[in-house]
N, C-alpha and C positions, 0 to 999 in steps of 0.2 A: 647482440647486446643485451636483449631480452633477458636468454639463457643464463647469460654473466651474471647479472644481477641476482635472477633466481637462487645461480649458486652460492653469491656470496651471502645472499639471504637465509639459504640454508646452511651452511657453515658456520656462518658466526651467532647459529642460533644456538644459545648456551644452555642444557637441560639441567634443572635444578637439581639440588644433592640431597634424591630420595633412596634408600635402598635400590639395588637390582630386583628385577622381577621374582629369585625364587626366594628370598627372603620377606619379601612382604605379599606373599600368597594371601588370599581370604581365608579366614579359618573359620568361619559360622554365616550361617545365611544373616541376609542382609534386607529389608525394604524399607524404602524412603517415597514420599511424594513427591513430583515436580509440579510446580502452579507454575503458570506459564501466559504469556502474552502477547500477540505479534502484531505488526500492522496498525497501533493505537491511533498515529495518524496526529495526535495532540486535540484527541474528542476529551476534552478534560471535565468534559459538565457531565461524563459518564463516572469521576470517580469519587464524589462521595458515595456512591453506592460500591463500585470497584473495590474500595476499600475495605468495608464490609464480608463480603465474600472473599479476600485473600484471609483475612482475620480469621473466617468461620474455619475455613480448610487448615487452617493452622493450629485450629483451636481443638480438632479432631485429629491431630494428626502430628504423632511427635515427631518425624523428621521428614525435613522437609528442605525443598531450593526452589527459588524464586527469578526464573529465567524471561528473558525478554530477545523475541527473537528479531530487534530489528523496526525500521521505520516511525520512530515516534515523531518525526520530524514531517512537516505540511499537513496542509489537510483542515483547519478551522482560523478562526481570526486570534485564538490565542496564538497559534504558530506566526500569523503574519507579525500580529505587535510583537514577541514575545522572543522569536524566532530560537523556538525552543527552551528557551530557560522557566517558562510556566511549568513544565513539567518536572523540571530539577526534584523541585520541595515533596512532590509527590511522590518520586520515583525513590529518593533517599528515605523519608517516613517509611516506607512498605519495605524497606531494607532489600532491595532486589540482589542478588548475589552474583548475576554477569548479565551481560549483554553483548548484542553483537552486530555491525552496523548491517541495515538494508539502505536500498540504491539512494533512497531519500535525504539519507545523511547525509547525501555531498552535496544536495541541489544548493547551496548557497557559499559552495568551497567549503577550504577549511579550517578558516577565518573562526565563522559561526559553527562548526560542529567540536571545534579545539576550544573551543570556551565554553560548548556544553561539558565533553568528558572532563575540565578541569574542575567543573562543581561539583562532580558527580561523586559521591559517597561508597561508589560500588564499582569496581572492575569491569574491563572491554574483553572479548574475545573475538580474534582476529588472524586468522591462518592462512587466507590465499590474499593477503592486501600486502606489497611492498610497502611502507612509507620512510625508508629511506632516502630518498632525494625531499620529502615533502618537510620543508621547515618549519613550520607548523605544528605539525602530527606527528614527526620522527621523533620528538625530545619526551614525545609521553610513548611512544614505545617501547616495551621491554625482550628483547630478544632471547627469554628463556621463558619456561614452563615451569610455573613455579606454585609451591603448595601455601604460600605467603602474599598471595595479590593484593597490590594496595588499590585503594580508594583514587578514580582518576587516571588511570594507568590501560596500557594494553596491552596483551600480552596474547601469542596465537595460541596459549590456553593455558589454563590453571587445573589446579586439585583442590578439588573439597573434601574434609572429613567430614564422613556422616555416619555415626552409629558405629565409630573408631575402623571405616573402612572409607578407601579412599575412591573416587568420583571423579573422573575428569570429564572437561566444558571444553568445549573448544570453538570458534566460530567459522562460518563462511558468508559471503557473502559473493550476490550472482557476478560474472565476469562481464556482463553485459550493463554494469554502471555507466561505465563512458557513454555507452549509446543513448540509453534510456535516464542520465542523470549530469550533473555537471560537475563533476571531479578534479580537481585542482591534476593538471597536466602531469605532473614527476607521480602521482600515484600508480603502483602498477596491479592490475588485478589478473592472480595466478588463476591457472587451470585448476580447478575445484574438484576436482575428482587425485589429482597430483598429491595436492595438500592435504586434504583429507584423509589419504591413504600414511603418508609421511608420518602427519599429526597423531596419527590413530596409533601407528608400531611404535613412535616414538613414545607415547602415553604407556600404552604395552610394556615398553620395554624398562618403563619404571613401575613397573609393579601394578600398574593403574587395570584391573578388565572391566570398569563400568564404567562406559565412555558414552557422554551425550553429544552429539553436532548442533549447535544452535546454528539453525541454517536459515539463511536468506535468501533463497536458491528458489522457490516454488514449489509446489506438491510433485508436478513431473518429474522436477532434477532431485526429491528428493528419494522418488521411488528409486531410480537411479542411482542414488548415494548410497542406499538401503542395502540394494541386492550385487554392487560392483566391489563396497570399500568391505574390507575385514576390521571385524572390532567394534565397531559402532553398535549398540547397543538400542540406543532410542534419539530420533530425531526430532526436534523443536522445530516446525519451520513457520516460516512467511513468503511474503511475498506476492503469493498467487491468490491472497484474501481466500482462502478455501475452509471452508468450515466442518471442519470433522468430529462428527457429532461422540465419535468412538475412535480410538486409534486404528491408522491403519495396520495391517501387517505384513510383511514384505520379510520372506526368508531368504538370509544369504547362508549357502548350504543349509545345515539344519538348523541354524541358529534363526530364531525369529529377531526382528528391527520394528518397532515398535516407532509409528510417525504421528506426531499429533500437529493440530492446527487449529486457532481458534479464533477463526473468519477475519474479520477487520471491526477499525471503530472502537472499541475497547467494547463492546456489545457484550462479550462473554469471557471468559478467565476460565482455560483451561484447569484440568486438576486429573495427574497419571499418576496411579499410586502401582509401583512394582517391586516383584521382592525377586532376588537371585539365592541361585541356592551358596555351596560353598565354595562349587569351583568357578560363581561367579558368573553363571549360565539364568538366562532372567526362566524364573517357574511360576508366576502368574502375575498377571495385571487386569488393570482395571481404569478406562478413560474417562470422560466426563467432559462434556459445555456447561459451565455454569452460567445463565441468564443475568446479566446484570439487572435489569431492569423487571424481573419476575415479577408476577404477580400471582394471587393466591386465587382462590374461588369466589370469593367476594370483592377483586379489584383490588384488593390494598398487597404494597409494594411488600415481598417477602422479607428482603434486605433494606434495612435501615441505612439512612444517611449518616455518615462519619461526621463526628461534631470535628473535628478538627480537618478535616479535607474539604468540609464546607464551609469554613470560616476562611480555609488557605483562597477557594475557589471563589467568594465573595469579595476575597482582596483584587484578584485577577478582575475580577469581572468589572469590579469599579473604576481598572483602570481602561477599559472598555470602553465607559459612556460616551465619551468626548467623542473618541472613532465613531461610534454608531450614529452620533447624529451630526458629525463631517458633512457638510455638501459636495456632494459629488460632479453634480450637475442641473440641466434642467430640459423639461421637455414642454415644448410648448402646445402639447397634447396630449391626453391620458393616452398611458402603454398599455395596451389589450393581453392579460395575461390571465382570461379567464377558462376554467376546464372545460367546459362546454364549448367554447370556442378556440381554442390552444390546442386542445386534441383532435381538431377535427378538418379543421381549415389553416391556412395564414392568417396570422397576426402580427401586427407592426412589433409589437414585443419580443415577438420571434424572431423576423426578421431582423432587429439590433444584436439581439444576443448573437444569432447566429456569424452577422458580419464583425463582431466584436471579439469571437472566437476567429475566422478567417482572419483578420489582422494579425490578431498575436502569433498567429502560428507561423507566419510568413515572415515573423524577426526569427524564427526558427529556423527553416526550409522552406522554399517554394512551395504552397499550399493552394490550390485552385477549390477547394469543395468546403464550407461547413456543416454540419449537421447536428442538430439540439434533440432531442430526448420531450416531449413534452408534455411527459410527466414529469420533468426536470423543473419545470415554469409552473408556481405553485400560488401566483397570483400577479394584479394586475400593479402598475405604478403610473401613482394619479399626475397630472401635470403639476406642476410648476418646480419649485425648485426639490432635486433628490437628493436625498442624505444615505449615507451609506447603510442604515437599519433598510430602508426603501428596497434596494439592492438583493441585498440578505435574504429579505422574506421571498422574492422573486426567484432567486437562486439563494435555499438555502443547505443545498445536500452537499457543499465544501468538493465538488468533484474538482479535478484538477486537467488539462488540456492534453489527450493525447492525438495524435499524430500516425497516420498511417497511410500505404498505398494502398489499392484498390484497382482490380482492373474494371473497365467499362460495364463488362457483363456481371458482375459481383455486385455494381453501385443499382444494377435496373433489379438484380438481387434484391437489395436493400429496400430500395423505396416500393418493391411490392409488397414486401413484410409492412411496411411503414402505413400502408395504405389497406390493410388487408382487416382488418378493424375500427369502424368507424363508428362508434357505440360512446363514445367518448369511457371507456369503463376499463381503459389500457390506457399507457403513455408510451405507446411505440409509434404515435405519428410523429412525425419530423418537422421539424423548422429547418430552412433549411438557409445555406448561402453561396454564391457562386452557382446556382443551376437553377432553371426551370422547367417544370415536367409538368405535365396533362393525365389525370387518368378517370377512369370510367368509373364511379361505384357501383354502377349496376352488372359490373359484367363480374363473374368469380373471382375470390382471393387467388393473387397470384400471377392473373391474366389481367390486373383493372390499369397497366399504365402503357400510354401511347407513344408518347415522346419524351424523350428528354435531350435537353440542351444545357453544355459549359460554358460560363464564360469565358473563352479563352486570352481576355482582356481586352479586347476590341470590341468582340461581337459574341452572340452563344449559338455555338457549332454544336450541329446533333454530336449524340454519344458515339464515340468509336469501340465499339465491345470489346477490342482488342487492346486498347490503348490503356496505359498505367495514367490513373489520377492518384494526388496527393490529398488526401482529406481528414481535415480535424473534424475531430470529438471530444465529449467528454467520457472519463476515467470510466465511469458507470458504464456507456454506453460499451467502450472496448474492453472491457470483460466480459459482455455477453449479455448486457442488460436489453430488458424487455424484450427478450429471445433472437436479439441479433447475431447469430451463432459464427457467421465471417468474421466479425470483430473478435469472439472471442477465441475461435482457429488461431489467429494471427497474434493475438494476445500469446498463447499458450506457445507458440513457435517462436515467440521474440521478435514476429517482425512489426514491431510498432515503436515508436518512439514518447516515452511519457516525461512530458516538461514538470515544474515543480508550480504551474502558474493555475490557480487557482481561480473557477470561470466566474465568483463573484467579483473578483478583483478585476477579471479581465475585463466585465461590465464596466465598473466603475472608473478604470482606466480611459476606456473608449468614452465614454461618459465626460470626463475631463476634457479630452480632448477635442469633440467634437460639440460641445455646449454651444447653444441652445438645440435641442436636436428634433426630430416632426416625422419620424420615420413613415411610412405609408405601406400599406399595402399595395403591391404592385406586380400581380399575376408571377409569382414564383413558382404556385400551385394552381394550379387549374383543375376546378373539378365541370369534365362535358361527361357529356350527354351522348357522346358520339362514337363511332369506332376508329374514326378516320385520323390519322397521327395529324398534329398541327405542326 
């Protein structure tokens, strides 16, 4: 049934009415800039500066496109209130020229991501996504490749003129959505190496040889893309937040592919300036991070704030107030979320987070482990009643809840990283939930833990090294933060699961729910003295 679909998907895909290929050959070399952005996440207090810096590069630079690879959706409180339409005014002001969804567009259906592309001022790119069963998203698709893309629309890829030679955009996005996002069911996500190839002759064979992939694949799948697909020219991606300070380059046969990525956050705004020669063959470039937030030698901000992107984000932000000082809850005990103690030992404030994380994950999948980051926990919450700014400042790096297995011997892995630093001058100790473990500080990193025990919901059975546990985290944590290199294996292989739920909210949630709360510490960590497993 799959197959069928695909095919009728590619047959009733109508190529627009450009010349044939040997009529609209390049006749003069050609360079243009791409500014570029992936991953932004909806960090919108990055873009009166943002703003600035697309301006400069544009200001220097007669041609030019302005790509977005993907994920502007989750990730800060403007996403929760906003759920995405904060960034609309932005994205249309900076005039972006396509875009192309990553996994995150779906996390709320597509309800809410069919009423972002309907504001939106700037065309979608979208080549391995079916959305014809999706009622919703099928009536804004456009099933040709056309050199006329409207504002709102998708189409599995367009042409730009630039410097009266033509460009094509195309998108992808990873096939692994369903897993890692929540996609309205009739969505179907093709094989991305399939489409890609298809998209790319098909562009070819209207005259088009400087073709971009706006890719939401990851740096892996896009080396992958690079050296497997013919035609691809330069790859835009996201997805794997990788930050590449210079393009990569990746030869398929002699031609080079040219990949850029510029990390997560809206931190930095790529800027590739390439030029091909006539027959259309790229003969030099040249990459670039630009710093959003730079600073000069004296401290002060290189890039000025946009009078009008700071008056847009002032609007936003006012509509803010009312949420930040929401009550959430109450605790009838200060929460301990101090560095000197947070990084070193248990703390009551760890232990909430942590079990507040284990809950949510378990409306997910059966999840037996939590585990918190803490340098994630950036201060303490005093008793009485909490309002959601309380929350915020505690958790305030917008990570979002992932999901992953672990075998036994991988998790005594873990918490010896976790434990192998006690300086408080790192945030790789753990908070933890669902397990407790005993280890030695005196004896060597690596060698300092004794025991550990699962809750198995009854009771806590020593570790079976052999046996798969199911354990949340956060987003930071399972890309490899604070050198936990298992998570970020597993990250880079897919085997992980990343929800769209965001761990202040998930505080906040638990918080609700279980008000008045008095958490305790209660020997989860044991730090002996001893050698002897307890």
């Amino acid at each position: 049934m799959k197959k069928k679909m695909l095919l009728l998907f590619l047959t009733t895909l109508i190529l627009c009415t450009l010349p044939p290929a040997n009529t609209s050959a390049t006749t003069k070399e050609v360079s243009f800039t791409i500014i570029h952005t992936n991953d932004t996440h909806s960090h919108l207090e990055q873009m009166t500066r943002l703003f600035t810096v697309i301006n400069s590069i544009r200001a220097q630079n007669k041609n030019t496109l302005l790509l977005n690879a993907g994920d502007v959706f989750i990730g800060t409180l403007y996403f929760s209130q906003f759920k995405g339409l904060a960034s609309i005014p932005f994205m249309n002001k900076l005039q972006y020229d396509a875009m192309t969804f990553g996994n995150h567009e779906f996390d709320l259906k597509s309800a809410t991501l069919a009423d972002f592309i309907k504001r939106a001022d700037f065309p979608f790119v979208s080549s391995n996504i079916d959305f014809s069963a999706d009622q919703l998203l099928e009536p804004l698709f456009v099933r040709k490749i056309t050199a006329n893309p409207q504002p709102g629309k998708i189409y599995p890829a367009i042409i730009k003129k630039v410097d009266d030679e033509l460009v094509g955009i195309f998108g992808l996005t990873t096939e692994e959505t369903p897993l890692i996002s929540q996609p309205n069911q009739d969505l179907i996500f093709e094989d991305t190496l399939t489409m890609a190839q298809k998209t790319a002759a098909q562009l070819e064979h209207l005259g088009v040889n400087k073709i971009i992939a706006l890719s939401h694949l990851g740096f892996e799948e896009d080396q992958k893309l690079a050296s497997m697909v013919k035609g691809i020219d330069m790859i835009v991606g996201g997805h794997s937040h990788t930050k590449l300070e210079e393009p990569t380059v990746i030869y398929n046969g002699k031609d080079p592919v040219l990949i850029v990525q510029t990390g997560e956050n809206a931190a930095y705004v790529g800027e590739l300036s390439v030029s091909f020669t006539e027959k259309g063959l790229i003969k030099k470039w040249n990459g670039r991070l630009l710093d959003v937030q730079a600073k000069d030698s004296k401290g002060n901000f290189i890039y000025k704030e946009d009078a009008w992107a700071k008056k847009q984000l002032s609007e936003a932000d006012q509509e803010l107030v009312d949420l930040l000082q929401e009550t959430v809850g109450y605790s009838l005990i200060p929460l301990n979320g101090e560095r000197e103690d947070v990084r070193r030992e248990e703390t009551n404030l760890g232990n909430l987070i942590a079990d507040s994380m284990l809950k949510k994950a378990n409306e997910v999948v059966p999840t037996q482990i939590a585990l918190q980051n803490s340098g994630g926990i950036r201060t303490s919450i005093p008793e009485g009643n909490v309002v959601m700014r309380d929350v915020m400042a505690a958790l305030p790096f917008s990570n979002t809840l992932s999901i992953v297995d672990i075998t036994g011997s991988e998790l005594r892995e873990i918490l010896e990283h976790s434990v192998s630093q006690l300086d408080g001058n790192t945030g790789q100790f753990l908070q933890v939930s669902g397990i407790r473990f005993a280890f030695n500080p005196q004896l060597p990193a690596g060698k300092r833990v004794l025991s550990i025990r699962v809750n198995d919901g009854n009771h806590y059975e020593l570790l079976n090294p052999s046996k798969v546990y199911t354990v949340a985290v956060n987003s930071y944590l399972a890309g490899g933060g604070e050198g936990y290199a298992i998570f970020k294996r597993k990250k880079v292989n897919e085997n992980i699961i990343e929800t769209p739920f965001l761990d202040y909210e998930i505080l906040a949630e638990y918080l609700e729910e279980y008000s008045p709360v008095s958490p305790r510490t209660e020997g989860r960590i044991q730090k002996v003295f001893t050698n002897e497993e307890l």
